[in-house]
N, C-alpha and C positions, 0 to 999 in steps of 0.2 A: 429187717432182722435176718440173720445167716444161721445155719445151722450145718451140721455135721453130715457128711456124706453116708455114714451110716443112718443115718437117723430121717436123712432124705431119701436114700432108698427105700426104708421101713414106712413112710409115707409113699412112695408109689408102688410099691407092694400093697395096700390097702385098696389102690386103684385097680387090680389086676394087672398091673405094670410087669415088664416081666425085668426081674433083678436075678442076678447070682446069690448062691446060699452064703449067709455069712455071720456072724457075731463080735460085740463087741469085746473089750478086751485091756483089763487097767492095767495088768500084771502080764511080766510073763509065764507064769500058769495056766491064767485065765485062757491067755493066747492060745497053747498049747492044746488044753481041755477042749478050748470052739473046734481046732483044727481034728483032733476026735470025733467030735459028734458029728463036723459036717461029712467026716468019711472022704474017699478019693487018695487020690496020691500026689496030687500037687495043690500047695494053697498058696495065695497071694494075702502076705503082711503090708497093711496101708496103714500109714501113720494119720491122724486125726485131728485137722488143725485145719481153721477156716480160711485156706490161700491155697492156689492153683498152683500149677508147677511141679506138686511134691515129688513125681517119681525123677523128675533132674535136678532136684534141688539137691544139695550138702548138707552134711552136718557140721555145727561150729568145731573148728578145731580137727576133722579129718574132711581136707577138700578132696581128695583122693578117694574120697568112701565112695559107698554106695549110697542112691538117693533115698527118699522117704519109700518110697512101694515097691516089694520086692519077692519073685517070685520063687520058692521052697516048695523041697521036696521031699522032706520028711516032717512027724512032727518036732523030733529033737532039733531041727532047722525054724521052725517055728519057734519056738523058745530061746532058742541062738538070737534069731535078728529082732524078737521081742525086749531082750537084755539090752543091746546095741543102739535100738531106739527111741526107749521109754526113757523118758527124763533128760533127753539130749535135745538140743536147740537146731532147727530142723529151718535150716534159709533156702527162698526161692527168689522167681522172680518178683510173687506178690510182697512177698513179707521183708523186702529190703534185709541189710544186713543185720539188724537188730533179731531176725529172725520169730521164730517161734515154737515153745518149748512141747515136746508132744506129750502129753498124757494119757492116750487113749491110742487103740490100735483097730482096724476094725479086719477080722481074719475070713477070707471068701475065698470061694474054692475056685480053683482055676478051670478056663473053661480053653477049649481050640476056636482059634480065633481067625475070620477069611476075612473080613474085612473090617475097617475100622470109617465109623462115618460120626455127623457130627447132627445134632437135634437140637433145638433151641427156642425157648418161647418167651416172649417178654410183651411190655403195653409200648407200643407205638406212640411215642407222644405226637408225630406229625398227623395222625389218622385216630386217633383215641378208639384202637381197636389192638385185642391179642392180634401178635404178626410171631406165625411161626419160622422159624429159618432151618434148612438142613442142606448140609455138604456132604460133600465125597470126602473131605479132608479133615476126618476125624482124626481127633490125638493133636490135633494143631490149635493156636490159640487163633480164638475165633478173627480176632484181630487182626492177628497175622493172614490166615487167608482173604477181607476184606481188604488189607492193603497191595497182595499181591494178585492173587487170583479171585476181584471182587465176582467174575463171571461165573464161580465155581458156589454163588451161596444163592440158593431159593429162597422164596418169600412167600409167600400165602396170607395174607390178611383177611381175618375172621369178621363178616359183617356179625356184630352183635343181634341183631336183627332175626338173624337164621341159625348163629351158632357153629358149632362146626359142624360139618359134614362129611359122609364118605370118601366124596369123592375130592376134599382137600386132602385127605391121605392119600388116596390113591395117585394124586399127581404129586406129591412129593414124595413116595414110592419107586416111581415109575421115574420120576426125574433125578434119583439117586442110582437108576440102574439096576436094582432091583427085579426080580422074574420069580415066575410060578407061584410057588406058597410061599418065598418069602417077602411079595407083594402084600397077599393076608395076615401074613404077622406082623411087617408093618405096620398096616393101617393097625390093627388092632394097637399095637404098642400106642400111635401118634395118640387115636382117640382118646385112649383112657388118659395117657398122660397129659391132652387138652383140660382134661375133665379134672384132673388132679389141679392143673393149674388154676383154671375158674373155681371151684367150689373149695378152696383153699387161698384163694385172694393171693395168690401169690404175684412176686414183679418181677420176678427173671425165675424159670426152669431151665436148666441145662446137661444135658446128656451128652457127656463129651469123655471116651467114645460112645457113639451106641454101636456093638460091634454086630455082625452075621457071622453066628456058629459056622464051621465047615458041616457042622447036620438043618440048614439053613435057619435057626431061629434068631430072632431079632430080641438083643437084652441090652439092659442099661449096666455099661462095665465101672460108670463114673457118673454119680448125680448130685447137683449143686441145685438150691432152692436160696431163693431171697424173698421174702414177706414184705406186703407191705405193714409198716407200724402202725397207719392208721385204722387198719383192720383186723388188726390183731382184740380189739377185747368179743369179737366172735370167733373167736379160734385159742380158748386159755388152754386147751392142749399143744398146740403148738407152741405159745408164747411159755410153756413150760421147759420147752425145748431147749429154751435160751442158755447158754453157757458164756457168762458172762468174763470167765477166762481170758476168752478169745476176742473180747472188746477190749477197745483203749478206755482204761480205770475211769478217765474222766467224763465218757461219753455215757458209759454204764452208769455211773452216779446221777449225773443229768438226766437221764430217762426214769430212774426212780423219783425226780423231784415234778416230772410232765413238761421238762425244758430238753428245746432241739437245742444243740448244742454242737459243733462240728470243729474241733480244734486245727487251727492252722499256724505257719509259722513264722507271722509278723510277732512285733512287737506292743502292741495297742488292743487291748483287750475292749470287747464293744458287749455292750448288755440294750436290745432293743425293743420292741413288742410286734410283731410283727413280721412276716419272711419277706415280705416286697422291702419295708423299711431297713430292715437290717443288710438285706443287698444294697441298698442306696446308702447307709451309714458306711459299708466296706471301700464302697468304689468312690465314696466322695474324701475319703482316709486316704484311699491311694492318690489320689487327684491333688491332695495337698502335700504330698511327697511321704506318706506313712505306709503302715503295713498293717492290715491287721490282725490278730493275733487269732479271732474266732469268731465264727457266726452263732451267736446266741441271740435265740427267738424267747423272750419268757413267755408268751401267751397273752393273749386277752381277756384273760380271768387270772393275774397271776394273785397269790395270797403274798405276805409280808415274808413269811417263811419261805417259801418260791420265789421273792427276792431274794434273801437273804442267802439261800442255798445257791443260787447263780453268779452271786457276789462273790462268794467262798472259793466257786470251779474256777471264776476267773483268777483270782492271784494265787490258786496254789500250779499256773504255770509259770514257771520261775524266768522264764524268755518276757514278761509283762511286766513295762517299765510308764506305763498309763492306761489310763482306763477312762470309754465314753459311754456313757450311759444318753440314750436316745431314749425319749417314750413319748407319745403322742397319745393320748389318753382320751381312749374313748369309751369301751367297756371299761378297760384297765385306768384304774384312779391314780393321779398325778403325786396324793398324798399317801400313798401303799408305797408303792414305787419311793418314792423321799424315807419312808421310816424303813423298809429293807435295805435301803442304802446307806443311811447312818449306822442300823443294830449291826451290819456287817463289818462297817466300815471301827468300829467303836471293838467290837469281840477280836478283827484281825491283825487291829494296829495300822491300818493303811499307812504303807511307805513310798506310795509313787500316785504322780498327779491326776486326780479325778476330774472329768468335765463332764459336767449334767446339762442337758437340755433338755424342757420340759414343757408340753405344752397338752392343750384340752383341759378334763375333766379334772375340780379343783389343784389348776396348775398354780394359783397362787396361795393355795393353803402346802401343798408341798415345795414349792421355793421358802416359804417360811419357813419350815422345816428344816430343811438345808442350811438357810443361813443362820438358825438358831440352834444348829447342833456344835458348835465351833471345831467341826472341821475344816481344814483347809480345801473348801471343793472350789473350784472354780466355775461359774455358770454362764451358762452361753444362752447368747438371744435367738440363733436358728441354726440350722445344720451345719450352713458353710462356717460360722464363728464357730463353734463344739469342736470341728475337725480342725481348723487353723488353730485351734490351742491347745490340742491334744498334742497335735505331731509339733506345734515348736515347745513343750515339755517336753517331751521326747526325746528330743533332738539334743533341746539345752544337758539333759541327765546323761545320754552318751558322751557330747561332749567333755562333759566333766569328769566320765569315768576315763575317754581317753588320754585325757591330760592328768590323772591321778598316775594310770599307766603309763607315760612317756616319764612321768617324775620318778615313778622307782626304777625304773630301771638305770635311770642314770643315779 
C-alpha cells in the first residue's frame, strides 16, 4: 500500500524524523490559509499523487507549464498555482501518459538548501534483512544512479539480530561526507527513520531528497512509504490512510473481496488459488503462444462470493477474449470454485471461451457442476491441456474478428 507524501511525512514526524512544516490543502484557499499559518516568505505548492517525478512532470494540455511542485513567494502565489493545479491531470515519468488527476496539494515552507542527498530503506530479499542505502546523488532517481554511478550508493545491512545501531549511522554519515553536527543529526535522523520503518512493517521508505540546511540540519525534503499488505490489520491507522483514488479501480475492488489481483496486458484472463500456481498458469500461457491478461490469486479459503467477485474483475477488462480457471484444491474445495464460476458466469452472460481445470478436494463433485450447468465451459484434464485450449480459443476469436475487419473494409 502507497500513501501520500504528506501523510508520509506526518508519520515520520511521529518518529522524531525531522520534516519541513507543512499542511494539506483541497482547495485553493485551503492552500492559501496553510501558507498563513506556516508563516515565512517562501513556500513550496506540491501537488499530491502517488508517482515520483512530479516536480518535471507536465500538465495535460500545457507541456510548456510548469511541473507538479513549485516554489512561491507570496501567499496570493499560493493560491495562484493552487487554481492552475487542482483538478488538472499531472503526467510524469511514473504515471505514463494517462497521467494523474491532482486533488490535493500539500503547502511547506521552503527551507535553504546545501545539499541534496538520497536515504533509502527496504527488505533485502537476497539477505532477508532491512538494507539501508544512501547517496551523494539526491534529487536523482535511485535507479538512475545504480545504473550509472552504482559506486556512488552505500549499503548497510541490519543484522535482525542486533538491530540497528549507532554506529551504522554513523558510517553512512560519514560515507555521505558529512562533518561536525551535522554527522549527529544524521545519525539521529537515520535511526528514528530505522525505527519508523520496522515498528510500521513498512517495505520500502524513501527520502529523496534528504537535503543539509546551509545552518547544517539534516530533513526530509520528500518522503514515500510502501506498507506491506500483509501487515497492515496491525496498523488500521495506516491502512485508513488508503486513498483508493490513487489505485487502478480494479485492484482496489480486489482487495476489498481478499483477492491479490495484479492487471496485466495479455489477452487470457487466469482465476488460480495460489501465487506459485498462478505464476505457473501465466508462463505455461505464454509457452503455448498466449498472453495473460492477470495474476489473480483467489486464496485458500476462498468463499463462492470471492469466487464470484474475481469472476466479475476478470471480464469487466474488456482486453479479455478467454478465461482459465486453474484450482487445485486442497483447503479450497473444487465444488465452491464450480458454483462461483457458474453464478458468475449465469449473472454476466459469459461471451468468450472458459477452460476450467480442476483437481483435489471434491474435484468430481465440481466437474459435475460445470457440466450440469449448461454452459458452454470447456474442461481440461491438466495444465498443459487448459492452456493449449485457452490460447487456440483465442486465437480462433481474433482471427474471426480480423477477417470480420478485412470484410468491411472492402
Amino acid at each position: 500500500m502507497n500513501i501520500h507524501e504528506y501523510q508520509a511525512k506526518e508519520l515520520l514526524r511521529r518518529f522524531d524524523v525531522a520534516v519541513p512544516r507543512g499542511a494539506v490543502a483541497f482547495t485553493p484557499e485551503e492552500a492559501a490559509s496553510a501558507a498563513r499559518k506556516i508563516g515565512g516568505s517562501t513556500w513550496v505548492v506540491k501537488s499530491q499523487i502517488h508517482a515520483g517525478g512530479r516536480g518535471a512532470g507536465r500538465f495535460a494540455g500545457d507541456p510548456d507549464g510548469e511541473g507538479g511542485v513549485r516554489v512561491v513567494k507570496s501567499v496570493d502565489a499560493v493560491r495562484a498555482q493552487a487554481e492552475q493545479m487542482l483538478g488538472k491531470v499531472l503526467v510524469t515519468k511514473q504515471t505514463g501518459e494517462a497521467g494523474r488527476e491532482v486533488k490535493r496539494l500539500y503547502v511547506e515552507e521552503g527551507c535553504e538548501i546545501a545539499r541534496e542527498l538520497y536515504l533509502g530503506m527496504l527488505i533485502d530479499r537476497a539477505t532477508s534483512r532491512i538494507t539501508l542505502m544512501a547517496s551523494t546523488e539526491g534529487g536523482m532517481e535511485i535507479e538512475e544512479v545504480a545504473a550509472r554511478t552504482p559506486e556512488k550508493i552505500l549499503k548497510v545491512a541490519i543484522d535482525p539480530a542486533s538491530g540497528i545501531q549507532p554506529f551504522h549511522a554513523r558510517r553512512l554519515a560519514f560515507g555521505l561526507g558529512l562533518t561536525g553536527k551535522q554527522v549527529s543529526a544524521a545519525s539521529r535522523f537515520i535511526l528514528s527513520a530505522y525505527r519508523a520503518f520496522a515498528e510500521l512493517d513498512a517495505s520500502v521508505v524513501e527520502i529523496n531528497p534528504l537535503v543539509v540546511t546551509r545552518a547544517g540540519d539534516v530533513i526530509a525534503l520528500d518522503a514515500k512509504f510502501n506498507f506491506d499488505d500483509n501487515a497492515l490489520y496491525r496498523h488500521p491507522d495506516i491502512e485508513s490512510l488508503r486513498d483508493e483514488t490513487e489505485e487502478d479501480p480494479a485492484e482496489a475492488a480486489a482487495g476489498r473481496h481478499g483477492l491479490n489481483y495484479v492487471k496485466l496486458d495479455g489477452s487470457i484472463g487466469c482465476m488460480v488459488n495460489g501465487a506459485g500456481l498462478a505464476m505457473a498458469t501465466m508462463d505455461i500461457i505464454k509457452l503455448y503462444g498466449g498472453e495473460p491478461a492477470n495474476f489473480l490469486d483467489v486464496g485458500g479459503g476462498a468463499t463462492k462470493e470471492r469466487v464470484t467477485a474475481a469472476f466479475r474483475l476478470i471480464l469487466d477488462d474488456p482486453k479479455v477474449n478467454g478465461i482459465l480457471v486453474n484450482i487445485f484444491g486442497g483447503i479450497m474445495r473444487c465444488d465452491v470454485i464450480a458454483e462461483g464460476v457458474v453464478a458468475a458466469a449465469r449473472e454476466i452472460d459469459l461471451t468468450v471461451p472458459l477452460v476450467v481445470r480442476l483437481e483435489g478436494t471434491n474435484v468430481e463433485l465440481g466437474k459435475a457442476i460445470l457440466r450440469d450447468s449448461g454452459l458452454p465451459i470447456l474442461s481440461a484434464d491438466h495444465l498443459a491441456d487448459a492452456a493449449e485450449k485457452v490460447v487456440k480459443a483465442v486465437k480462433a476469436i481474433k482471427a474471426a474478428q480480423g477477417h470480420v475487419q478485412i470484410q468491411g473494409e472492402h
